[in-house]
Biotite code that builds the C-alpha atoms (Angstrom):
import biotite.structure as struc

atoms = struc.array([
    struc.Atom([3.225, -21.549, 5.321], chain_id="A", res_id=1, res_name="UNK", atom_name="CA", element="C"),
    struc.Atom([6.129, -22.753, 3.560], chain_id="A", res_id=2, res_name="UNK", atom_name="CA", element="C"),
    struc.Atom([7.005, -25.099, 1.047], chain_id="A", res_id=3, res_name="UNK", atom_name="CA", element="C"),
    struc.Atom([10.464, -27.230, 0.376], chain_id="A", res_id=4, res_name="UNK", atom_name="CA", element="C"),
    struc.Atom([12.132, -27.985, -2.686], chain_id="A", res_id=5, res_name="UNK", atom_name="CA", element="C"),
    struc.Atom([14.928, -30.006, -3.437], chain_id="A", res_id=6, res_name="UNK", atom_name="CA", element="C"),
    struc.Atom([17.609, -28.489, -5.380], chain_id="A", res_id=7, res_name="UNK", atom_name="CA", element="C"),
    struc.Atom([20.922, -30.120, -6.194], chain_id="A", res_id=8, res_name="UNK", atom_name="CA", element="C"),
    struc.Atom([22.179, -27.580, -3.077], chain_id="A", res_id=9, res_name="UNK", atom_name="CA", element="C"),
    struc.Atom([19.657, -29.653, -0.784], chain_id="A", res_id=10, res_name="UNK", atom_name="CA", element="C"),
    struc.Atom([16.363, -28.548, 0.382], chain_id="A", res_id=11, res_name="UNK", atom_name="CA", element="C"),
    struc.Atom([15.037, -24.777, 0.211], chain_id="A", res_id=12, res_name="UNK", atom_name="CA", element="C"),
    struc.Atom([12.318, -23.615, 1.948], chain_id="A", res_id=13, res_name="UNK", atom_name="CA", element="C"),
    struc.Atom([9.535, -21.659, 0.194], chain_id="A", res_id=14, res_name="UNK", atom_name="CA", element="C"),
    struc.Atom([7.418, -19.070, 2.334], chain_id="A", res_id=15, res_name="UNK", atom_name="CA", element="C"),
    struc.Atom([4.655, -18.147, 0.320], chain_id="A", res_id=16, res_name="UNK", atom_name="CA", element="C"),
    struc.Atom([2.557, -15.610, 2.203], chain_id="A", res_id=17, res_name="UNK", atom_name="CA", element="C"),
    struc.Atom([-0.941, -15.236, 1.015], chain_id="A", res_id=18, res_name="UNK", atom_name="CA", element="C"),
    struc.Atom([-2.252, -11.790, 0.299], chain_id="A", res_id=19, res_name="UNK", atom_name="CA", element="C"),
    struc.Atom([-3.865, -9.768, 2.855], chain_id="A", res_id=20, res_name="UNK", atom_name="CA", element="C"),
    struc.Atom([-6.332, -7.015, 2.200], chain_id="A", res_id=21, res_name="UNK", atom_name="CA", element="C"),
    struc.Atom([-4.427, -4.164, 3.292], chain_id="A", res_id=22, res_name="UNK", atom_name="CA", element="C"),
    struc.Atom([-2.622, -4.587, 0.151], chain_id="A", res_id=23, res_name="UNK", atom_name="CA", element="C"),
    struc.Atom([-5.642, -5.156, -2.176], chain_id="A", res_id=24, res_name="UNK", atom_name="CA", element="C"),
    struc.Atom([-6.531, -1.230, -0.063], chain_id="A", res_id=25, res_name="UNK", atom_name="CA", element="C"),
    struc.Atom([-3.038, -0.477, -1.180], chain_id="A", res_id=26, res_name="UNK", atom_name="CA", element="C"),
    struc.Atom([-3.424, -1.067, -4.750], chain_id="A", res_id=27, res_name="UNK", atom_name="CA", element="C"),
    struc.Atom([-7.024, 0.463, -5.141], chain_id="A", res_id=28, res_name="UNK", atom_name="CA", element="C"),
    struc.Atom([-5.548, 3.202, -3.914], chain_id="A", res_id=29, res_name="UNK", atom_name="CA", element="C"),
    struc.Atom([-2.785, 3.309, -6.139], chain_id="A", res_id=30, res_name="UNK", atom_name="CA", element="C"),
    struc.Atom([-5.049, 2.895, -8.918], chain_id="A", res_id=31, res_name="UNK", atom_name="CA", element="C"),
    struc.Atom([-7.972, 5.802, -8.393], chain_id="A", res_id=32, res_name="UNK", atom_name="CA", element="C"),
    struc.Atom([-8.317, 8.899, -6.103], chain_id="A", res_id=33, res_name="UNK", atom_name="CA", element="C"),
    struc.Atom([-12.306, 7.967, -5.476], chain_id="A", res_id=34, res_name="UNK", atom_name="CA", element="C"),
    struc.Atom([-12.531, 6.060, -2.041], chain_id="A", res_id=35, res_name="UNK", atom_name="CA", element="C"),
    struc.Atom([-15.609, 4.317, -3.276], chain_id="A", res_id=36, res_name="UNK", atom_name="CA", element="C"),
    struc.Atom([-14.086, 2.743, -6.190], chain_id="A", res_id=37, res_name="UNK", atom_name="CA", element="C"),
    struc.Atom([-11.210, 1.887, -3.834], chain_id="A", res_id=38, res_name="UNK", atom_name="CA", element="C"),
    struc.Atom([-13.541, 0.376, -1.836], chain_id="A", res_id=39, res_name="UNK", atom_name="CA", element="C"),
    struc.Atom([-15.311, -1.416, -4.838], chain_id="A", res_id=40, res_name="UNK", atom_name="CA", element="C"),
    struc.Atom([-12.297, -2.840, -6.382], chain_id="A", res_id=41, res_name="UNK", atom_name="CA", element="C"),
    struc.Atom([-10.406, -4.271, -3.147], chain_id="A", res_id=42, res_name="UNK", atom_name="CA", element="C"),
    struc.Atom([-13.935, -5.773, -2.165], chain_id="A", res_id=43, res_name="UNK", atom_name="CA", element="C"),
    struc.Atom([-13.786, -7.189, -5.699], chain_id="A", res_id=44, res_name="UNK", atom_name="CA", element="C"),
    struc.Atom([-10.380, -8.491, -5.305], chain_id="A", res_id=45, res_name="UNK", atom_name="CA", element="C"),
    struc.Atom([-10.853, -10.462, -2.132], chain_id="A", res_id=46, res_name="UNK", atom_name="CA", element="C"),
    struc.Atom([-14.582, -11.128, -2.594], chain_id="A", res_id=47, res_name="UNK", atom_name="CA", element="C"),
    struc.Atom([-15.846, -9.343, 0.386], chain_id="A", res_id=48, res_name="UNK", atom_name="CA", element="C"),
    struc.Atom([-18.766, -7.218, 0.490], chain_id="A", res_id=49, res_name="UNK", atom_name="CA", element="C"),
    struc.Atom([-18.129, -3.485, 0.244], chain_id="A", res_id=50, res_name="UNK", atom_name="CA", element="C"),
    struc.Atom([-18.993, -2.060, 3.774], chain_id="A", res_id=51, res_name="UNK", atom_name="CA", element="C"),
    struc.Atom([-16.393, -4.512, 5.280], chain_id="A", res_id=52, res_name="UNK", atom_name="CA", element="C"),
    struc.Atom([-13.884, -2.893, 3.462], chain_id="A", res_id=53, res_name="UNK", atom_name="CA", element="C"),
    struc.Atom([-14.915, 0.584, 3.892], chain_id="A", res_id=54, res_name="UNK", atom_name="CA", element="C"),
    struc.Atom([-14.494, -0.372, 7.567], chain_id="A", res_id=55, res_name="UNK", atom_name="CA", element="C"),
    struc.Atom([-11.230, -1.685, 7.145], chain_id="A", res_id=56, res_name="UNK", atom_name="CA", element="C"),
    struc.Atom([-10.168, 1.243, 5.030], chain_id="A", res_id=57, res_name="UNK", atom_name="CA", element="C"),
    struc.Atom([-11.589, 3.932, 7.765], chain_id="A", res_id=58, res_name="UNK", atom_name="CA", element="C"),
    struc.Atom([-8.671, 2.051, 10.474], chain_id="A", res_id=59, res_name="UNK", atom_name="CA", element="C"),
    struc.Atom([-6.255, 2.318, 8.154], chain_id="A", res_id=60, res_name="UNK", atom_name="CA", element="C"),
    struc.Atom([-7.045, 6.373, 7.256], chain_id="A", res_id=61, res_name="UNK", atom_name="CA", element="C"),
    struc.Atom([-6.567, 6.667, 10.869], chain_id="A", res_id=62, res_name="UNK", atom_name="CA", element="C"),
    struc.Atom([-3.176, 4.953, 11.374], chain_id="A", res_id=63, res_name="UNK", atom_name="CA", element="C"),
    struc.Atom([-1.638, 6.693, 8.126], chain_id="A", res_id=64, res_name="UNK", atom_name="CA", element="C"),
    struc.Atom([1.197, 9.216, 9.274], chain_id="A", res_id=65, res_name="UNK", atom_name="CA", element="C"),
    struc.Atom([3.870, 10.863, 7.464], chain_id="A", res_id=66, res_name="UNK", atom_name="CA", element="C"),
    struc.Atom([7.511, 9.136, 7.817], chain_id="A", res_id=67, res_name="UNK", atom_name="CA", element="C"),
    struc.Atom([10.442, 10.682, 9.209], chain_id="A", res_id=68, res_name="UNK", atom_name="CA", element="C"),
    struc.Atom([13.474, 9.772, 8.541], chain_id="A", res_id=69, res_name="UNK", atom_name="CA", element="C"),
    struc.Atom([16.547, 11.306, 10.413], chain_id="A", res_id=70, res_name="UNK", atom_name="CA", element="C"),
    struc.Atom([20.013, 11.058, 9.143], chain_id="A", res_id=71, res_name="UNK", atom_name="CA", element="C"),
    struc.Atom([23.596, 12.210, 10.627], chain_id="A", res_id=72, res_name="UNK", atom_name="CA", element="C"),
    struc.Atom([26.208, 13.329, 8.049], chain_id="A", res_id=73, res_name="UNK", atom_name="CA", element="C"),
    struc.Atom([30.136, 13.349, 8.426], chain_id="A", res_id=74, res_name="UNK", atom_name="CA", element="C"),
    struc.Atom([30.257, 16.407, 10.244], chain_id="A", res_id=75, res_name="UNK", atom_name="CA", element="C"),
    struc.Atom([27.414, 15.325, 12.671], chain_id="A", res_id=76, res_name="UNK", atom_name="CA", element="C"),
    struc.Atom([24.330, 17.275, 11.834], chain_id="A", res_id=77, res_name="UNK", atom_name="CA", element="C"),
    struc.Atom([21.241, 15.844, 11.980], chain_id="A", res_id=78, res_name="UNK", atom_name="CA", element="C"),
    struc.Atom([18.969, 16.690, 8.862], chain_id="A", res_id=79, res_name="UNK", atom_name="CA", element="C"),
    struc.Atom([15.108, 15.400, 9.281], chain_id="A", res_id=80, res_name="UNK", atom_name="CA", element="C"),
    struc.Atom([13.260, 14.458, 5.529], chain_id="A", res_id=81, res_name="UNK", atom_name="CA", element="C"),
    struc.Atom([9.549, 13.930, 5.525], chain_id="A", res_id=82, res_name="UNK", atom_name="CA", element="C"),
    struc.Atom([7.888, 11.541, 3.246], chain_id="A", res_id=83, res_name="UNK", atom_name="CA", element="C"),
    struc.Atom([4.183, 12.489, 2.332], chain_id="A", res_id=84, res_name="UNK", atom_name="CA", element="C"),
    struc.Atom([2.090, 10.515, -0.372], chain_id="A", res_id=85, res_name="UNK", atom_name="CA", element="C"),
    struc.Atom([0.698, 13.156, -2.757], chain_id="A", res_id=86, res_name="UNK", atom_name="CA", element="C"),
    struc.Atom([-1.856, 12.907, -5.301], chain_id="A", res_id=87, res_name="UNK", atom_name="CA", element="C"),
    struc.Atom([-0.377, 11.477, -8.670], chain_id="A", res_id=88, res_name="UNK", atom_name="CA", element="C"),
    struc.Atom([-3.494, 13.367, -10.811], chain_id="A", res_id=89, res_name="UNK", atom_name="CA", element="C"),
    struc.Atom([-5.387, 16.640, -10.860], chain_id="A", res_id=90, res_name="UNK", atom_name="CA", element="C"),
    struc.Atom([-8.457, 15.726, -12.060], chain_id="A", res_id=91, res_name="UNK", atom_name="CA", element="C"),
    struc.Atom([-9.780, 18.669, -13.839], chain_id="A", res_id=92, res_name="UNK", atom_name="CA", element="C"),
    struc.Atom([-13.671, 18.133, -15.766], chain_id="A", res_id=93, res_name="UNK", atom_name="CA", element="C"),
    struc.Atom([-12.934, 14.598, -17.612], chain_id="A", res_id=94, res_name="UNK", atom_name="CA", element="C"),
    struc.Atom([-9.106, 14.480, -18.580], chain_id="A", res_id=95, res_name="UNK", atom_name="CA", element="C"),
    struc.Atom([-6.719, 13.770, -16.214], chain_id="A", res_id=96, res_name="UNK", atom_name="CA", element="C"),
    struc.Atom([-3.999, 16.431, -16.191], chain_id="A", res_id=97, res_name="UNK", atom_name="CA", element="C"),
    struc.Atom([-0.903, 14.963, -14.511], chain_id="A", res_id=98, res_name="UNK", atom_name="CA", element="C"),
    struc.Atom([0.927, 17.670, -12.669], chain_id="A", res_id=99, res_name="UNK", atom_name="CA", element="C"),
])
């Protein structure tokens, strides 16, 4: 989908890309460690019912790998970093204790 505008350059194109729900998933997550409030608040966002989502977050637990990343430096050895997501909060009783 796009849209165009004139501007006194000429005419600019606009590509607006409607959200999908992997990123609603994304910013439940980013928001609480429980998966069923994750679930509850993307199903909330996009107005789905909550099972779809739990489905849809169960395919994307599956696919989620750690990155590598492999870089070269001047004198040609190859170093290998690892990115992991780790846990922003240690929930410990009710306070949050970050670490």
């Amino acid at each position: 989908m796009s849209e165009v505008w004139a501007t006194k350059y000429g005419p600019r194109r606009v590509r607006h890309d409607p959200p999908v729900l992997a990123e609603a998933i994304a910013a439940a997550q980013g928001l609480t460690e429980d998966v069923d409030q994750q679930a509850e608040l993307a199903a909330e966002l996009f107005g789905l019912p909550v099972a779809d989502v739990k489905a849809e977050m169960k395919k994307a637990a599956v696919r989620r790998q750690p990155v590598t990343v492999t870089s070269t430096d001047r004198k040609g050895f190859t170093r290998a970093v690892v990115v992991e997501r780790r846990p922003s909060r240690v929930l410990l009783g009710a306070r949050a204790v970050r670490p």
